[in-house]
C-alpha positions in Angstrom: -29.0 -32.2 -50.2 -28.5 -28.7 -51.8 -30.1 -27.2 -49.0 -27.5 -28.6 -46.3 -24.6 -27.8 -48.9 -26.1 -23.7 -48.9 -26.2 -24.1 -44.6 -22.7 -25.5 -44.8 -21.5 -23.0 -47.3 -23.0 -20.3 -45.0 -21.7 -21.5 -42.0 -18.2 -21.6 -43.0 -18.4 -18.4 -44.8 -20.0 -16.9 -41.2 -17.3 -18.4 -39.4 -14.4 -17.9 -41.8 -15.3 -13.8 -41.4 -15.4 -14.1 -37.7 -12.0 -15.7 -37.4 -11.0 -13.0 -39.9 -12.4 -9.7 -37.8 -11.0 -11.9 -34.7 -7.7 -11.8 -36.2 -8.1 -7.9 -37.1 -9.2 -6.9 -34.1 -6.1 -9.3 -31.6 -3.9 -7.4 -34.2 -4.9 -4.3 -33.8 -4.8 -5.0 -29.8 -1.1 -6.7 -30.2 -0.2 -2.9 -32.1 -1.9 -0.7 -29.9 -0.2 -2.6 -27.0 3.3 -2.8 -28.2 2.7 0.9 -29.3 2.0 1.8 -25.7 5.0 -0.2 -24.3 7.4 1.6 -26.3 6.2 4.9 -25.0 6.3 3.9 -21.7 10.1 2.6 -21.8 10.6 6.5 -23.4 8.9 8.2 -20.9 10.4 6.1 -18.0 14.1 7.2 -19.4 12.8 11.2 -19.9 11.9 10.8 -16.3 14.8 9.4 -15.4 16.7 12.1 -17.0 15.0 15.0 -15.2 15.1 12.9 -11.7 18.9 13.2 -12.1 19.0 16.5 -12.9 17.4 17.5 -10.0 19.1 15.6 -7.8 22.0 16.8 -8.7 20.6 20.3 -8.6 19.4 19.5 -5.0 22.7 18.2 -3.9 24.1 21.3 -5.2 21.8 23.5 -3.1 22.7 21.4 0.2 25.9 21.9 -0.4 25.9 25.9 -0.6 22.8 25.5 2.2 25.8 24.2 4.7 28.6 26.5 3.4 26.4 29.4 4.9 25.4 27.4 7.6 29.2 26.9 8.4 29.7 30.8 8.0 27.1 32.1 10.7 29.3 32.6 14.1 28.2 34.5 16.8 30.1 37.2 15.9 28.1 38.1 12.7 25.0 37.0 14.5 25.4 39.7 16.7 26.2 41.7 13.6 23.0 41.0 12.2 21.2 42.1 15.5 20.9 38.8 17.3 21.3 38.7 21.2 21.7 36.3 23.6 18.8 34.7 25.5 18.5 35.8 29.2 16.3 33.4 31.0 14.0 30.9 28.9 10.7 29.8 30.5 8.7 26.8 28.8 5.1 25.9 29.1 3.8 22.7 30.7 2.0 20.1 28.4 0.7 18.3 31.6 -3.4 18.4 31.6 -5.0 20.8 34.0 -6.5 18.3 36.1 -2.9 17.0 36.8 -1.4 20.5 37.5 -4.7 21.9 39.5 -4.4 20.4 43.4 -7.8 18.7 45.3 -7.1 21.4 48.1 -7.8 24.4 45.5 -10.6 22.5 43.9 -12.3 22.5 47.4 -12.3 26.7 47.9 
């Protein structure tokens, strides 16, 4: 009878400390987690923050970009030592079995 009271006693001491370090350790977890949450919701805003700033910094660019865009006339082109084009010539992206004839193949 004393002998089942000790493996009782043990038991519930064994698992009495194991819901305990369970405990300890889902806390610890539950910290850690909430702990990384919060950072991410800071850095989210931070980031946030500097998107905005450089989107505004970017529409501010585009604006000046098409202010000079709206300045260049062909009168300061020419200024600047730009000519007209004469006659413009392109190059064919047909294959050279398409563009070469069966009579010229044949000589």
């Amino acid at each position: 009878m004393v002998k089942e009271l000790v493996k009782c006693d043990t038991l519930e001491k064994r698992l009495i400390i194991g819901l305990v370090v369970a405990i300890v350790v889902l806390g610890g977890l539950y910290v850690y987690l909430v702990n990384e949450t919060v950072r991410n919701v800071v850095l989210r805003r931070e980031v946030e923050r500097e998107m905005s700033a450089h989107a505004s910094t970017v529409s501010d660019l585009e604006l000046a970009h098409l202010g000079l865009k709206n300045a260049v006339t062909r009168e300061r082109a020419h200024e600047l030592g730009f000519r007209e084009l004469g006659l413009v010539t392109y190059v064919s992206r047909e294959p050279l079995a398409l563009v070469a004839s069966p009579s010229s193949a044949q000589r």
